[in-house]
C-alpha positions in Angstrom: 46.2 69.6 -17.8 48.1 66.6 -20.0 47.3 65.1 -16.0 43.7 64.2 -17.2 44.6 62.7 -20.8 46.5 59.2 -19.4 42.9 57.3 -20.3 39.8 58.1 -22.9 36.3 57.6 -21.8 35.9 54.2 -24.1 39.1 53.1 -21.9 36.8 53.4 -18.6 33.2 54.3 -18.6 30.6 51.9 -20.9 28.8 54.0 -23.5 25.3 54.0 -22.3 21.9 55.4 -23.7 20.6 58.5 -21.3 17.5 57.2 -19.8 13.7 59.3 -20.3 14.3 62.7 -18.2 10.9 63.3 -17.7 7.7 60.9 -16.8 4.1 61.5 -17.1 1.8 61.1 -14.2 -2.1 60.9 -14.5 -3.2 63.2 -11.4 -6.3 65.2 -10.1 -5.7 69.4 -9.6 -7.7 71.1 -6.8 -8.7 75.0 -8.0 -11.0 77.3 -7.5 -12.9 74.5 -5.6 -13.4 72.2 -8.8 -11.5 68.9 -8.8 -10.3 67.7 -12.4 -7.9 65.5 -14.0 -4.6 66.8 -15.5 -1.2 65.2 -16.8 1.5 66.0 -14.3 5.1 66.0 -15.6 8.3 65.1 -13.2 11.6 64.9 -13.4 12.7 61.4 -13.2 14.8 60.2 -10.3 17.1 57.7 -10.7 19.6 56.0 -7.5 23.1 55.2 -8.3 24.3 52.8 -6.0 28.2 53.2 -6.1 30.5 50.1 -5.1 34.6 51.3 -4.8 36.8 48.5 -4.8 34.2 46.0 -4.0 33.2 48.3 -0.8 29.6 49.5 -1.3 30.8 53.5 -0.9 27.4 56.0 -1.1 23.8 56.3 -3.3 23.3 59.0 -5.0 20.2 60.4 -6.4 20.5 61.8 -10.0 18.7 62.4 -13.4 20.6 59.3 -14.5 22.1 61.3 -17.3 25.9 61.3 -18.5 26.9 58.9 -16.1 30.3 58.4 -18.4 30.8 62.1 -16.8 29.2 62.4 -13.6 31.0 59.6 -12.0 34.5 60.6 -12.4 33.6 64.0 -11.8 32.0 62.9 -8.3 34.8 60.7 -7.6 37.1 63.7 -8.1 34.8 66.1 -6.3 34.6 63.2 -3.4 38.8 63.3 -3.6 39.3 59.4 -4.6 40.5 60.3 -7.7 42.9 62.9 -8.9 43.1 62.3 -12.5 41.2 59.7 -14.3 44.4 57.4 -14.5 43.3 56.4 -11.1 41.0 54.5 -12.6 41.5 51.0 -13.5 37.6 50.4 -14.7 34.1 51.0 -14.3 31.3 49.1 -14.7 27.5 50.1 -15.0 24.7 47.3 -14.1 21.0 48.0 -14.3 19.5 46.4 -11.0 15.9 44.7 -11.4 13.0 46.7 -9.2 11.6 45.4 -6.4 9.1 42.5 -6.9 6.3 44.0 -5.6 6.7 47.4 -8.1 6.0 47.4 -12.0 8.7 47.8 -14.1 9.3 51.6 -15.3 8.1 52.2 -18.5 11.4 54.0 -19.2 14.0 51.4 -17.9 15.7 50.8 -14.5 14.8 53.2 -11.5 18.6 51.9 -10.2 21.9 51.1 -11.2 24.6 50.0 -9.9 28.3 51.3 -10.6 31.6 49.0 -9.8 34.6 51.4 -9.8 37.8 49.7 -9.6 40.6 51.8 -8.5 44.0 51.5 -9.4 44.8 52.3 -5.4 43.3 51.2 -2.3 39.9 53.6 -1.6 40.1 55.9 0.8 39.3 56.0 4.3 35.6 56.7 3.4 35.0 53.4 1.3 36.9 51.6 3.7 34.9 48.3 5.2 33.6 45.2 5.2 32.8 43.8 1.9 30.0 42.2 3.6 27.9 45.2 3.9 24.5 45.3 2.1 24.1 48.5 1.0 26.2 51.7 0.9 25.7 53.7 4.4 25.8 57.3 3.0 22.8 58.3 0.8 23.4 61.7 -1.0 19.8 63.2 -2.3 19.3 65.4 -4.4 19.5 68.7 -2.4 23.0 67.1 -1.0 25.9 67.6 -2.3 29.4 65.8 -0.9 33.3 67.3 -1.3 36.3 66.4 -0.2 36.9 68.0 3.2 39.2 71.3 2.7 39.2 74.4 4.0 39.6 77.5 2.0 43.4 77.6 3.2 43.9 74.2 1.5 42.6 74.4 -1.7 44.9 75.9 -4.4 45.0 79.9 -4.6 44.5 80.8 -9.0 46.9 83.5 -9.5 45.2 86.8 -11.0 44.9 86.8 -14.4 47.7 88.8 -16.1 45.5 89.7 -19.4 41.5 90.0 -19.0 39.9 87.2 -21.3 36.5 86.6 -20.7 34.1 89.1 -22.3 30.7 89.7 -20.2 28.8 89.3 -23.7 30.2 85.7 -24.0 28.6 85.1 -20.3 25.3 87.1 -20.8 24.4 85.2 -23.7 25.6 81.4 -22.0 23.0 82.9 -19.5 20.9 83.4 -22.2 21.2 80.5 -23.8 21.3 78.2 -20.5 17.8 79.6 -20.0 16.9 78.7 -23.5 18.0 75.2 -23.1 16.0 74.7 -19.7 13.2 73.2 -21.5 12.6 69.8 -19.2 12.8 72.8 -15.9 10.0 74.6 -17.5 7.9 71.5 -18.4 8.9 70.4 -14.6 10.3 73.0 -12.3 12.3 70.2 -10.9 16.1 70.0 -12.3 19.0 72.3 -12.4 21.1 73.3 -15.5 24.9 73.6 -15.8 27.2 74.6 -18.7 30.7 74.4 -19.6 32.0 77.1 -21.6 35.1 78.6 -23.3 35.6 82.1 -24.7 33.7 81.7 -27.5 30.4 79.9 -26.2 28.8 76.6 -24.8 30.6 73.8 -25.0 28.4 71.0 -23.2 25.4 71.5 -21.2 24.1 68.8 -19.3 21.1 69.0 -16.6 20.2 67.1 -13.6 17.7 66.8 -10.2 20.3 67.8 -8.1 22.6 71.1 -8.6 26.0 69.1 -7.2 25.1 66.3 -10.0 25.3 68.7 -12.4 28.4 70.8 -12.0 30.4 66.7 -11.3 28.9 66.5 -14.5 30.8 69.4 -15.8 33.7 68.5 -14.1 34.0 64.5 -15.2 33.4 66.0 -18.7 36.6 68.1 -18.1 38.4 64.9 -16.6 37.0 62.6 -19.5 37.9 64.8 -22.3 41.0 66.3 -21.6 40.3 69.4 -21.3 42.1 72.4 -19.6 39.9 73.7 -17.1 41.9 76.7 -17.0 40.6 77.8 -20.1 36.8 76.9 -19.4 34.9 78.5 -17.3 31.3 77.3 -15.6 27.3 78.8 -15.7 24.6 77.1 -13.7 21.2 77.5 -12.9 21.2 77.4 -9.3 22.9 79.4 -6.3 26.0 78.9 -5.1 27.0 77.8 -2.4 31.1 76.9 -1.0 30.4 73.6 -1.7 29.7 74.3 -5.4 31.9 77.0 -5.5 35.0 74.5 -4.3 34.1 71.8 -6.8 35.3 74.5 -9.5 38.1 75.4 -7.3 39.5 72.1 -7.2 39.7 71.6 -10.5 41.1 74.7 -11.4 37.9 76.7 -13.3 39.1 80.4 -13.0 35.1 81.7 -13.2 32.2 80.5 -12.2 29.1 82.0 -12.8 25.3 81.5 -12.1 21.8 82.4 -12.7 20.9 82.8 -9.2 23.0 83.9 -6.4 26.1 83.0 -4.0 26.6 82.3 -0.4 28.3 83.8 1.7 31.0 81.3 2.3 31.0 80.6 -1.2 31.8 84.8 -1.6 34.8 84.5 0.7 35.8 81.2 -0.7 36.2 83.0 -4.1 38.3 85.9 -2.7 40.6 83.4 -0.6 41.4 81.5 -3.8 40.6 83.3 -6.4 38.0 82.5 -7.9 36.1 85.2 -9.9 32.0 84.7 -9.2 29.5 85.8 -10.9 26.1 85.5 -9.8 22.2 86.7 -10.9 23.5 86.7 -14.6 21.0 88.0 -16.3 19.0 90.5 -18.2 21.9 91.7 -19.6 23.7 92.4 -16.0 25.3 90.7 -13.1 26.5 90.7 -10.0 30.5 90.3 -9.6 31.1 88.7 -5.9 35.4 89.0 -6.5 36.5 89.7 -9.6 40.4 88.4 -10.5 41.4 90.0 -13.6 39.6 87.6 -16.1 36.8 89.7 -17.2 37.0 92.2 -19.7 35.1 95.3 -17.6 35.5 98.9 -18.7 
């Protein structure tokens, strides 16, 4: 995909310390009909306020982590952007807390991001530069795509050789479980991972499941590399909107933890897509299957 190599991450994104993942919370516990104190741990939330072309565009509630990735990747998700030459710049701006809150003890609960396009936005940014604040909020159970239906997106030919050994995705499952160390402290994030055919390339984790697999995807974008030779494992289910952010970028397998949708299932077996879900425990469950996995 030489499409996604016109501009580097230095070109574009700022490099940016990853703020604290996880705060600490003096609270009281109710059990057994006894009150006593305990230290609570959360995931910490953090609101990117996104600004295209000067036109506030959406907020978005993240983990605040590998913004250099998750902002093309949502961009590209969204369908502004469909390589990062689209991109003319990006700027990321810490905004102060309101006066009547303390400041966080780990750094700024917002920030803003300036994206410049080399285009006019779309349709969606489109409006008065007057505006105070972006009108679409995405938490972070919400994910946003592009509008397409199944018929639209592209159609991944079936794999002429098998490539992908079930071993290499048990033990990403594996290993994606091993790595969930701030979801067992918390219970409150998702976990994603890109891999290739050998193993893990880049994990990345984040409050919301979306955020996490735009993270996959921007790292894709930013680095160059070819999706069709990656393949994606995530913590939480799938559903079509998930399943058409890997789609759209061209990732021939997906594969999860937990389990898929129904419209993500027949999103998968109108384009292609081989799913895998409830990897685990040394099995799985294999929605559509399109000649990429190396079964007996």
């Amino acid at each position: 995909m030489a499409l996604f190599k016109n501009l580097t991450a230095g070109d574009v994104l700022p490099l940016a310390s990853p703020p604290a993942t996880v705060r600490s919370y003096d609270i009281l516990t109710y059990s057994n009909g006894k009150v006593a104190p305990s230290v609570f741990l959360s995931c910490r939330e953090q609101t990117l306020t996104m600004h295209v072309n000067g036109v506030p565009f959406v907020r978005v509630a993240c983990s605040g982590q590998h913004l250099r990735y998750l902002v093309p990747g949502f961009l590209y998700s969204c369908g502004l952007i469909e390589s990062l030459h689209d991109l003319a710049g990006v700027e990321v701006t810490p905004l102060p807390v309101a006066p009547s809150g303390a400041t966080p003890p780990d750094g700024a609960e917002e920030v803003r991001v300036d994206v410049l396009l080399r285009e006019a936005c779309c349709s969606k940014a489109a409006g008065s530069t007057e505006q105070a604040a972006p009108r679409l909020t995405i938490t972070s159970a919400m994910g946003w795509n592009i509008p397409l239906a199944a018929r639209k997106l592209r159609c991944m030919p079936r794999a002429e050789v098998p490539s992908w050994e079930p071993r290499v995705i048990l033990r990403a499952a594996q290993e994606l479980e091993e790595r969930s160390e701030v979801f067992h402290q918390t219970g409150g994030c998702h976990n994603a991972a890109l891999l290739n055919r050998q193993g893990m390339v880049f994990y990345c984790l984040d409050i919301g499941r979306h955020n996490a697999i735009d993270t996959l995807v921007g790292y894709m974008l930013v680095e160059g590399l070819n999706p069709a030779e990656h393949m994606i494992i995530s913590s939480g289910r799938i559903a079509s909107e998930i399943a058409q952010k890997a789609v759209r970028i061209g990732v021939p397998v997906f594969a999860s933890l937990s389990r898929a949708m129904s419209r993500a299932v027949d999103m998968a077996r109108a384009t292609g897509l081989t799913l895998l879900g409830n990897v685990k425990s040394g099995s799985m469950h294999i929605y559509h299957e399109n000649g990429q996995l190396v079964l007996p």
